[in-house]
C-alpha positions as CSV (number, residue, x, y, z in Angstrom):
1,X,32.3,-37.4,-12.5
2,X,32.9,-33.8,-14.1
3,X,33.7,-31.6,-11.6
4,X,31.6,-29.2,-12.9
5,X,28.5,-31.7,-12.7
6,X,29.4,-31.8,-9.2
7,X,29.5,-28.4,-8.0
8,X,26.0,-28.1,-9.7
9,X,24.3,-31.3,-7.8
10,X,26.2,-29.7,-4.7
11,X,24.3,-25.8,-5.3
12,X,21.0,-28.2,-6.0
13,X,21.4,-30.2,-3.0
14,X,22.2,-26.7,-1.3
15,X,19.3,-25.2,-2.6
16,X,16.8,-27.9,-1.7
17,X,17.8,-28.3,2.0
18,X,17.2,-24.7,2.5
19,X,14.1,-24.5,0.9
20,X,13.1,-27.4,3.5
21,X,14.2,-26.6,6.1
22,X,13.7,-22.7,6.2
23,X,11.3,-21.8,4.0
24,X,8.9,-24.4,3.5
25,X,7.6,-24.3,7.8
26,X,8.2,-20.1,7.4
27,X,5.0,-20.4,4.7
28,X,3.5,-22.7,6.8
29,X,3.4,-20.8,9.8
30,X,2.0,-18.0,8.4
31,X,-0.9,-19.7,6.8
32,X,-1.8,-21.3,10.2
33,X,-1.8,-17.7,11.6
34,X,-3.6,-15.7,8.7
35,X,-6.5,-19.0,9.4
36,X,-6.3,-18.9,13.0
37,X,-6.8,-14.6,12.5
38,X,-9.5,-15.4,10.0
39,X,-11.4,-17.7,12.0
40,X,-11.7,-15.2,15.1
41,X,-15.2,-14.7,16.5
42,X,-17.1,-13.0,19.9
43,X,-16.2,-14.4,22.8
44,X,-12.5,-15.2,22.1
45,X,-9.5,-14.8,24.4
46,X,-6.5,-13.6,22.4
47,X,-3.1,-12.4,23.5
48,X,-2.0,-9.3,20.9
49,X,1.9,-9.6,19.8
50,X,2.9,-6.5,22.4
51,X,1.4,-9.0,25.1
52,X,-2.5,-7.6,26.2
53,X,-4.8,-10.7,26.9
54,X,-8.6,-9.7,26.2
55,X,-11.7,-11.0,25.1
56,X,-13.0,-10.7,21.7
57,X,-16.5,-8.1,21.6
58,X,-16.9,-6.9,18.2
59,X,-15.2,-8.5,14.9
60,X,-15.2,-6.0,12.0
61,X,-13.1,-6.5,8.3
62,X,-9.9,-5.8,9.3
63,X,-9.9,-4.6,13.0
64,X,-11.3,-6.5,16.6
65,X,-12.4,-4.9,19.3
66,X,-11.5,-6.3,22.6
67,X,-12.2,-6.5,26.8
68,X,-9.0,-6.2,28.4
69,X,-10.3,-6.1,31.9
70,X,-13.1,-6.4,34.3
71,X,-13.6,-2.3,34.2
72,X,-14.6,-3.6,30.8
73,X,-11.6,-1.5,28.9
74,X,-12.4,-1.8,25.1
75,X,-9.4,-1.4,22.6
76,X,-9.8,-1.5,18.9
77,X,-6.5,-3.7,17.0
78,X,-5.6,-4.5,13.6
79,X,-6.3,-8.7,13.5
80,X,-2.5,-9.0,12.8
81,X,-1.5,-7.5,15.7
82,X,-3.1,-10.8,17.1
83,X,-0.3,-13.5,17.9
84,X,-2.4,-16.2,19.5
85,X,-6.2,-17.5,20.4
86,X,-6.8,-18.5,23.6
87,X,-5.0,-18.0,26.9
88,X,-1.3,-18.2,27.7
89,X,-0.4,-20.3,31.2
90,X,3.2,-18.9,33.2
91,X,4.7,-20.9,35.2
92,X,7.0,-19.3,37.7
93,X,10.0,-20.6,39.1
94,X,11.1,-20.4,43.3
Protein backbone atom coordinates (compact mmCIF):
# COMPACT_ATOMS: atom_id res chain seq x y z
CA UNK A 1 0.00 0.00 0.00
CA UNK A 2 0.93 3.87 -0.56
CA UNK A 3 2.35 5.10 2.33
CA UNK A 4 0.44 7.99 2.13
CA UNK A 5 -2.92 5.83 2.07
CA UNK A 6 -1.76 4.58 5.18
CA UNK A 7 -1.02 7.43 7.28
CA UNK A 8 -4.53 8.64 6.31
CA UNK A 9 -6.50 5.21 7.44
CA UNK A 10 -4.06 5.61 10.57
CA UNK A 11 -5.45 9.67 11.36
CA UNK A 12 -9.06 7.96 10.47
CA UNK A 13 -8.69 5.12 12.68
CA UNK A 14 -7.22 7.87 15.16
CA UNK A 15 -9.99 9.97 14.77
CA UNK A 16 -12.69 7.47 15.25
CA UNK A 17 -11.43 5.80 18.51
CA UNK A 18 -11.45 9.16 20.12
CA UNK A 19 -14.60 10.12 19.10
CA UNK A 20 -15.74 6.71 20.83
CA UNK A 21 -14.29 6.54 23.35
CA UNK A 22 -14.16 10.32 24.63
CA UNK A 23 -16.63 12.14 23.15
CA UNK A 24 -19.39 10.09 22.29
CA UNK A 25 -20.21 8.99 26.53
CA UNK A 26 -19.09 13.02 27.35
CA UNK A 27 -22.51 13.87 25.16
CA UNK A 28 -24.14 11.23 26.73
CA UNK A 29 -23.65 12.17 30.11
CA UNK A 30 -24.78 15.36 29.82
CA UNK A 31 -27.97 14.57 28.16
CA UNK A 32 -28.81 12.11 31.05
CA UNK A 33 -28.05 15.14 33.47
CA UNK A 34 -29.90 18.08 31.52
CA UNK A 35 -33.14 15.13 31.65
CA UNK A 36 -32.58 14.11 35.05
CA UNK A 37 -32.44 18.33 35.91
CA UNK A 38 -35.47 18.63 33.69
CA UNK A 39 -37.46 16.05 35.15
CA UNK A 40 -37.09 17.51 38.92
CA UNK A 41 -40.32 17.93 40.85
CA UNK A 42 -41.57 18.76 44.82
CA UNK A 43 -40.59 16.48 47.11
CA UNK A 44 -37.13 15.51 45.66
CA UNK A 45 -33.94 14.82 47.51
CA UNK A 46 -31.00 16.20 45.51
CA UNK A 47 -27.34 16.66 46.42
CA UNK A 48 -26.06 20.21 44.71
CA UNK A 49 -22.43 19.87 43.02
CA UNK A 50 -20.69 21.85 46.20
CA UNK A 51 -22.28 18.90 48.32
CA UNK A 52 -25.73 20.32 50.23
CA UNK A 53 -28.36 17.43 50.35
CA UNK A 54 -32.05 19.05 50.54
CA UNK A 55 -35.47 18.44 49.57
CA UNK A 56 -37.02 19.94 46.59
CA UNK A 57 -40.08 22.82 47.79
CA UNK A 58 -40.65 25.01 44.94
CA UNK A 59 -39.53 24.33 41.16
CA UNK A 60 -39.45 27.53 39.15
CA UNK A 61 -37.90 27.97 35.13
CA UNK A 62 -34.51 27.97 35.89
CA UNK A 63 -33.96 27.96 39.68
CA UNK A 64 -35.27 25.24 42.76
CA UNK A 65 -35.78 26.11 45.93
CA UNK A 66 -34.74 23.63 48.53
CA UNK A 67 -35.09 22.25 52.59
CA UNK A 68 -31.66 21.69 53.72
CA UNK A 69 -32.62 20.81 57.24
CA UNK A 70 -35.17 20.17 59.85
CA UNK A 71 -35.04 24.11 60.95
CA UNK A 72 -36.60 24.03 57.52
CA UNK A 73 -33.52 26.26 55.90
CA UNK A 74 -34.69 27.21 52.29
CA UNK A 75 -31.96 27.98 49.66
CA UNK A 76 -32.79 29.12 46.22
CA UNK A 77 -30.03 27.19 43.27
CA UNK A 78 -29.68 27.42 39.64
CA UNK A 79 -30.97 23.58 38.51
CA UNK A 80 -27.34 23.03 37.14
CA UNK A 81 -25.87 23.48 40.17
CA UNK A 82 -27.80 20.13 40.85
CA UNK A 83 -25.36 16.98 40.37
CA UNK A 84 -27.67 14.22 41.49
CA UNK A 85 -31.47 13.14 42.48
CA UNK A 86 -31.91 11.26 45.25
CA UNK A 87 -29.74 10.51 48.34
CA UNK A 88 -25.98 9.68 48.41
CA UNK A 89 -25.10 6.49 51.05
CA UNK A 90 -21.16 6.85 52.86
CA UNK A 91 -19.76 4.19 53.93
CA UNK A 92 -17.02 4.63 56.45
CA UNK A 93 -14.03 2.67 56.94
CA UNK A 94 -12.58 1.45 60.77
Amino acid sequence: MDPNVMTIVMLVAMIAIFYFMLIRPENKRKKEAEKMRSELSVGDVITTIGGIVGTICAVKDNTIVIETSADRVRMEFTKWAVSSKGTQSVETTK
